[in-house]
N, C-alpha and C positions, 0 to 999 in steps of 0.2 A: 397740524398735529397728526391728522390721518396717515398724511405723507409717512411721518416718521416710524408710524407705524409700520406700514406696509415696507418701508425701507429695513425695518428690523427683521420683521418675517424671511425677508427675502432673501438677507445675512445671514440667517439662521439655517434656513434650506441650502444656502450654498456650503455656509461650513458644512453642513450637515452629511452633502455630497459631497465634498472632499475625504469626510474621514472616511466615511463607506466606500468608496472607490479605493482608498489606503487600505482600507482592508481586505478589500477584493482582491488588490495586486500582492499582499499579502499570503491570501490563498493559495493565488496564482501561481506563485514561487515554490509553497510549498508543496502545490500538486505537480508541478514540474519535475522536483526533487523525486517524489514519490513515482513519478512516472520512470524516472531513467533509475530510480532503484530497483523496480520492477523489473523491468528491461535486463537489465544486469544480472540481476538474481535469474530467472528463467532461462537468458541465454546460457549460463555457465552450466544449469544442471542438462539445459538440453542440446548443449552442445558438442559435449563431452561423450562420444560414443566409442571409451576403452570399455571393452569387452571383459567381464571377469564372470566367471565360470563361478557357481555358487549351488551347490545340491543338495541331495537330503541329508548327507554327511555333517551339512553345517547345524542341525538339529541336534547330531551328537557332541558338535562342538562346544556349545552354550549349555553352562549347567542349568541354566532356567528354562529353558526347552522354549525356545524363540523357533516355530518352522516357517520359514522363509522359501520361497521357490524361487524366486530372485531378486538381485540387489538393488532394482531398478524401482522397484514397489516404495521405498520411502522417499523417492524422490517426486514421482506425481503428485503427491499431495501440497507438497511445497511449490513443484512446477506449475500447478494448476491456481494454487492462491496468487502466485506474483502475474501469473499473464491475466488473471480476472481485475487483479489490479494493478497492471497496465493499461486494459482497455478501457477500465472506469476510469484513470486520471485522464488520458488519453480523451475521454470524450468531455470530461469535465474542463479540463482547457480550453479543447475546443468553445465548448460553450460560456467559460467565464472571458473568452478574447472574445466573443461575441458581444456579449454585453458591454463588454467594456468598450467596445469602440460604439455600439449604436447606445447606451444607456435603456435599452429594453428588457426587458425576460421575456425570456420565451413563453415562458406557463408562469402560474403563479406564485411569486417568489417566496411565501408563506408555505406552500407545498413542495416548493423545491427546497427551502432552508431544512424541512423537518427529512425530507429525500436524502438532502445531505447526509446531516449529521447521522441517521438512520444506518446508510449504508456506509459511511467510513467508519464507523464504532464497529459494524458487522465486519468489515475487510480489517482493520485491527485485529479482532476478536482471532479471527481465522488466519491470518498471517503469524501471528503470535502464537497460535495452537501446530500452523504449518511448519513453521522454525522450528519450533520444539522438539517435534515429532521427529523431522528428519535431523537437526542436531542428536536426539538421541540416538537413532536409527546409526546414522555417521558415526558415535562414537562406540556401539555397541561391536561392529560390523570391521572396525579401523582395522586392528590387527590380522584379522584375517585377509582383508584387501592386499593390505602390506605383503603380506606371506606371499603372495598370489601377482607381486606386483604391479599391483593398480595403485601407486603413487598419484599419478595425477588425478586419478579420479576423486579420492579422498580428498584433496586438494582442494581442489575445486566443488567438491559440497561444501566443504567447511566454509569456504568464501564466500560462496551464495547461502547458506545457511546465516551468516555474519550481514550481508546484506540484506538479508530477508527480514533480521530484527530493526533493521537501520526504517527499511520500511514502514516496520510495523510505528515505530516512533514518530514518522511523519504525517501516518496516516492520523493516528492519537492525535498529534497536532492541530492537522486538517479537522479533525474533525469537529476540535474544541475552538478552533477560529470561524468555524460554521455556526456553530451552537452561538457562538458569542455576536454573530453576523446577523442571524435568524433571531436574537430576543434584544439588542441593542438596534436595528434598523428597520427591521422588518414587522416585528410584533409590539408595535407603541402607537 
């Protein structure tokens, strides 16, 4: 009867690591995604070095009195959320292909799940305020570009402006298959 015991435990811990590694590679996928959306979104704003000429004149252009010194300003902030997270998914792969081939953590997986979800809700937060920002910036700005002939430039915000929300949904994702990772696995 011991026996049967112990044999049930043992069933249980195994399912147990089954589903947990299912959700790990889970993760995995999604922070994949989330990486080459990143990728994508940053290469295209800093890629793109058409030149448009942009002065104080465009103060008098905007009845709302936007002064801008140049066009370039609404894209750093979008540029700088997608490569910060690029480099977070980027090293979060890394380290959930770690585990997943040794079944270790590195550090404490209680402080790492609360790490998680902490800083994906925070890269949400900010890629979602970054999108915005430069979506509005992009559409305030269009028609003057246009006049001025920077097609492709426009173009190509609008595109990585589009990927940058795609981002922002996966990281929301990421972050709630963390959360669910960290109080279903980790915290019992």
């Amino acid at each position: 009867m011991m026996d049967h015991k112990h044999t049930s435990g043992d069933s249980e811990a195994i399912l147990r690591s089954k589903k947990e590694v299912k959700w790990y590679m889970a993760l995995l996928g999604i922070r994949i995604v989330a990486f080459v959306l990143c990728l994508i979104a940053f290469y295209m704003l800093g890629a793109n070095e058409q030149k448009v000429l942009v002065n104080e004149e465009i103060t008098n252009w905007f009845s709302i009195g936007i002064s801008v010194k140049t066009p370039y300003e609404f894209r750093w902030y979008s540029f700088s959320a997608n490569v910060i997270g690029f480099v977070y998914s980027g090293l979060q792969i890394c380290y959930l292909v770690k585990y997943l081939i040794t079944k270790n953590h590195t550090i404490n997986p209680k402080l790492q799940g609360y790490f998680n979800v902490a800083f994906e809700q925070t890269l949400a937060y900010v890629l979602i305020s970054a999108s915005s920002s430069a979506a509005t910036a992009a559409h305030l700005y269009k028609s003057y570009w246009i006049e001025h002939g920077a097609h492709k430039f426009i173009e190509m915000a609008d595109a990585s402006v589009a990927i940058s929300f795609f981002a922002f949904v996966t990281f929301a994702l990421a972050s709630l298959v963390s959360g669910f990772i960290l109080f279903r696995f980790t915290i019992t």
